[in-house]
Every structure is written in structure tokens, then in C-alpha cells.
C-alpha atoms as one frame of an Amber mdcrd trajectory, in Angstrom:
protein
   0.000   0.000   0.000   2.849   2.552   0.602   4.598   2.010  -2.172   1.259
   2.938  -3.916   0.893   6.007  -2.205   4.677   7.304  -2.823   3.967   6.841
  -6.393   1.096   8.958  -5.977   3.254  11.798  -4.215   5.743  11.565  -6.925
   3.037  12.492 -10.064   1.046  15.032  -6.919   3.127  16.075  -4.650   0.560
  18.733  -3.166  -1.472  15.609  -2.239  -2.091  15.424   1.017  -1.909  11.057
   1.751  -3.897   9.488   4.484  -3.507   5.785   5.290  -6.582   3.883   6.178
  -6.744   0.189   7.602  -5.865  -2.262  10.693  -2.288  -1.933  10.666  -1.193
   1.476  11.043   2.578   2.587  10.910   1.574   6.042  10.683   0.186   8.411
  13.551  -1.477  10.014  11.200  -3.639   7.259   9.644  -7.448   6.567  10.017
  -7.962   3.160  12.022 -10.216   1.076  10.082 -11.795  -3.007   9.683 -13.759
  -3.695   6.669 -15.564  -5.976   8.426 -16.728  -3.829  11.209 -19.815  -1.931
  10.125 -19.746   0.141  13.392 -16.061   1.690  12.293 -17.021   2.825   9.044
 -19.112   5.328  11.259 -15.836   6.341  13.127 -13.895   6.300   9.585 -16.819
   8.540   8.068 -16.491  11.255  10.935 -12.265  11.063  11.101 -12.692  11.882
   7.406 -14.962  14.967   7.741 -12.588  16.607  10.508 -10.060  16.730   7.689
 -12.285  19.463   6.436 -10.708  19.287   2.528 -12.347  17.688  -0.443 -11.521
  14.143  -1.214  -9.201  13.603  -4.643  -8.420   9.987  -4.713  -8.991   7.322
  -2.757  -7.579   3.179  -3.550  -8.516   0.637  -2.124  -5.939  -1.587  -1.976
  -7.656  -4.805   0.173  -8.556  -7.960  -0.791  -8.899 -11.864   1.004  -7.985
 -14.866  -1.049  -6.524 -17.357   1.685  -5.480 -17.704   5.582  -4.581 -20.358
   8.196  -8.095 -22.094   7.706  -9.254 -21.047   4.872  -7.920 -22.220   0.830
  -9.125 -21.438  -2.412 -12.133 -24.029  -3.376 -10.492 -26.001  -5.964 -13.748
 -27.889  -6.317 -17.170 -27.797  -5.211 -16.830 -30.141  -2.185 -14.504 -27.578
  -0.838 -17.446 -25.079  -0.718 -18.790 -23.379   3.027 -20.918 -20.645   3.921
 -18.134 -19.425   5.893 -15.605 -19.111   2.822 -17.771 -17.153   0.625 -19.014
 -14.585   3.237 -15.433 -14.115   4.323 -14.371 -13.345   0.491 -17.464 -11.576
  -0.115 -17.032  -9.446   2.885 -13.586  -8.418   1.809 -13.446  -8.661  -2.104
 -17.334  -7.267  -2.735 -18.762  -5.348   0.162 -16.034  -3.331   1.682 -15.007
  -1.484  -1.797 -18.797   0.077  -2.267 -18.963   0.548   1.766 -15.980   2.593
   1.478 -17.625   4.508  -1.467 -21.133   5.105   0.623 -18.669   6.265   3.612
 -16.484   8.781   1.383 -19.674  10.153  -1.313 -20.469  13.244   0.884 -16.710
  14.482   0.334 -16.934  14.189  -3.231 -17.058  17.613  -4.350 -18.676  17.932
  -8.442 -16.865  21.197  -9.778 -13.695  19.023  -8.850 -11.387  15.646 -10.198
 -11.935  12.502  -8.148 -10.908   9.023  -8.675 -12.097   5.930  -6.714 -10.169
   3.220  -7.334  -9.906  -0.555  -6.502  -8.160  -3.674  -6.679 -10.278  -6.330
  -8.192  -8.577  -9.405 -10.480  -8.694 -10.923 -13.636 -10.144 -14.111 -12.573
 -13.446 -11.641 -11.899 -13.846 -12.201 -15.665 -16.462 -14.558 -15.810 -16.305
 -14.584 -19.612 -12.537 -15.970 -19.275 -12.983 -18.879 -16.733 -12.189 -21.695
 -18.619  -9.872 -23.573 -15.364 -12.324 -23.629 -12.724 -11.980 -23.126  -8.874
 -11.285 -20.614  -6.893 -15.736 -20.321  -6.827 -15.356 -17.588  -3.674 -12.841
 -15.864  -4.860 -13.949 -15.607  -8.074 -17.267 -14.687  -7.167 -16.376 -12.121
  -4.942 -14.219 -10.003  -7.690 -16.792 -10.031 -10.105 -19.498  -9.017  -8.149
 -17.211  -5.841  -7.314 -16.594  -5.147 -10.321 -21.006  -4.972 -11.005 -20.963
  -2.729  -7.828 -18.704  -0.544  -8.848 -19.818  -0.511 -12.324 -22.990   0.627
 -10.902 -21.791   3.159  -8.748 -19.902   4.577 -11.738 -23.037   5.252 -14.037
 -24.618   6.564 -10.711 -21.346   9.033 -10.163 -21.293  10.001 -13.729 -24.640
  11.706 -12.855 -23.766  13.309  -9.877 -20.081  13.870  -9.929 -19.122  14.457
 -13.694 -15.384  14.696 -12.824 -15.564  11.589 -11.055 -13.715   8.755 -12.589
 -14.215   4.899 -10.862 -11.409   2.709 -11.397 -11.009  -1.204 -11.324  -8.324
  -2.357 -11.782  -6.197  -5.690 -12.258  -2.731  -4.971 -10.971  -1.173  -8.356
 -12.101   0.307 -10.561 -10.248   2.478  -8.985  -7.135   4.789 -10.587  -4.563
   2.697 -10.578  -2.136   1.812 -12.540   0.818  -1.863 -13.019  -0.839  -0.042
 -14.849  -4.005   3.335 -16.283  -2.128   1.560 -20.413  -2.439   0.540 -19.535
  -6.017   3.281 -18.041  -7.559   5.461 -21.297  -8.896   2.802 -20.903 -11.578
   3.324 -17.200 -12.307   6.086 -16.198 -15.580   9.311 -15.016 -13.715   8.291
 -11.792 -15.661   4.774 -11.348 -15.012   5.486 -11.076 -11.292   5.850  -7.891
 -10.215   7.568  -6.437  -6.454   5.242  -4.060  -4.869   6.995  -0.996  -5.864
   6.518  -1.895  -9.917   2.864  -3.073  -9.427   2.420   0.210  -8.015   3.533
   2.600 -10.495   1.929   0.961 -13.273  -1.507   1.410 -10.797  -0.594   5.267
 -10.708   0.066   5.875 -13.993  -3.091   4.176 -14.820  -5.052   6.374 -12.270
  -2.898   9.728 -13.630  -4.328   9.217 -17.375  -7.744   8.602 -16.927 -10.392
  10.842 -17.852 -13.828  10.355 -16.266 -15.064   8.964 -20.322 -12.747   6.009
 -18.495 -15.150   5.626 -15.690 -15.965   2.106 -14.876 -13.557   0.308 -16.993
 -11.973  -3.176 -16.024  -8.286  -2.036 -16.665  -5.186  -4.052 -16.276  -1.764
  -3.575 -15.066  -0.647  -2.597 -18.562  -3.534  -0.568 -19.253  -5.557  -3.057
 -21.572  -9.241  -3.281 -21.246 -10.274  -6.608 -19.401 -13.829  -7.682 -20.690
 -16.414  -8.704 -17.997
């Protein structure tokens, strides 16, 4: 996430950059789970003492395994528990951080919401299989915020809603998965970031709601 936000300081370096999330290295960041509906309250009202208009705001989160729970590589491996724990992450949270953020929106002025979805959201290109949570969960963000785009058009011309693919990224989210990843289609942090910026630094709001990948192709839906 930092190394996403330096790039962003780098193109705007007026920007003033608050962190949001559960693990804060930064006094100045806004505490916040995704799963706790009470704390987007306390995120909402940490966000109006600011007193500025919002520019940009990534989200950057996203669940695909822990300790006790894989990716469904078939449909025995299927529980309630798994899919409300992806959709939680991958599907609600994004559009429950737009609902908490619209009222700083301001229309005479640029905005960009962006977020990380993933190519397996295409439901078009599954042809492996598995991964049914995860998979779910991605493209059903990318209908919400597909929605909320044609919905922000309207109100906030200059708004431009941004989902985006960012590849595959040396993560700890794709560390058991990556002996199947090209040596050069894994990316470090830092270079999965800057093609995310300059992504985010092109766009016009006639981009609005586009599936976009890491090197700026269109992904269909």
C-alpha cells in the first residue's frame, strides 16, 4: 500500500496522503476493519474533521486465503463461511468505502475511486475452474462498482471509478501460487504500483468504470 501512495506523491506532490486500515505505521492514519460496520461510522467522521475535499482514494484490500481457509479447488470444498469471508472483503467493503467517502466528493472538482479487483473476476474468461469464492467475490465488485460509476457520472461528472487488475504482485496473498506465475509477469510491490498510478494519472472520467489491467488493456467482464 505505501509504495502505492509514494507513487502517488511523486506524479502530486501537493497531495495530502492518508492511510486507512488495521495496521497502522503512521500516527497520522485513520484506524479502520472492513468488516466492522460500526467503524465505518468512526472512519466517516475522522474523514470529515479533515475538512478538505476528497481527490483519490484506492482501495488496496482484498482476502484470497489464511490459516483455515484455501481457495475451493472444487465444489466439495465449498462453506458458507468461505464465501461470506471473500465476499465481505473482495465485494462489500469497496462500495462501503464509497457510501462512507460520497459526501466528500465535491462535483466542480477531479476525483478518482479506485480498486483492486482481479482478472479471474472475468467470468467470460474462466475456462480452469476453482477458486468459486474468490472468483465470485471479484466479479461481483466489479457490477458494484460498475454501478456506482453510471450513478457518479450523474452526480459527480469529474468523477472517474477505477477497477483495476494490478497483475500478479509478490505478495503474501499470491506467495503459495506463484510457482505458476512467468518469472516476468510477477511484479515487487513498488513496480505493481507505479503501473496502478500511472493508470489512475491518465484517466479521464469517459474512463469511468472500466476493467483495466496492469498494462492498461481493457479486461472484458
Amino acid at each position: 500500500m505505501e509504495n502505492l501512495f509514494l507513487n502517488i506523491l511523486t506524479i502530486s506532490p501537493n497531495l495530502e496522503v492518508i492511510i486507512c486500515g488495521r495496521n497502522l505505521s503512521n500516527k497520522n492514519g485513520i484506524f479502520l476493519d472492513l468488516e466492522n460496520d460500526h467503524l465505518f461510522t468512526s472512519f466517516k467522521n475522522q474523514i470529515s474533521l479533515l475538512n478538505k475535499p476528497l481527490r483519490i482514494v484506492i482501495n488496496t484490500s482484498g482476502f484470497l486465503h489464511s490459516k483455515l481457509i484455501k481457495p475451493e479447488k472444487r465444489l466439495s470444498h465449498i462453506n458458507r463461511s468461505k464465501i461470506i469471508k471473500n465476499f465481505s472483503i473482495n465485494a462489500i467493503a469497496p462500495i462501503l468505502i464509497a457510501k462512507s467517502i460520497e459526501k466528500f466528493i465535491r462535483p466542480d472538482l477531479p476525483f478518482n475511486f479506485a480498486s483492486l479487483s482481479a482478472r479471474v473476476g472475468n467470468i467470460g474468461d474462466n475456462r480452469l475452474g476453482g477458486w468459486y469464492s474468490y472468483r465470485a467475490s471479484k466479479a461481483a465488485q466489479n457490477q458494484f462498482l460498475k454501478t456506482l460509476s453510471i450513478e457518479w457520472c450523474r452526480k459527480y461528472p469529474f468523477s472517474i471509478v477505477s477497477i483495476l487488475h494490478p497483475g500478479s504482485c509478490d505478495t503474501k496473498l499470491s506467495k503459495p501460487f506463484q510457482s505458476a506465475v512467468p518469472k516476468d509477469k510477477l511484479f515487487t510491490p513498488s513496480q505493481s504500483s507505479e503501473h496502478l498510478v500511472n493508470i489512475i494519472s491518465r484517466q479521464k472520467p469517459s474512463d469511468s468504470g472500466k476493467f483495466i489491467a496492469w498494462n492498461s488493456s481493457i479486461i472484458t467482464w
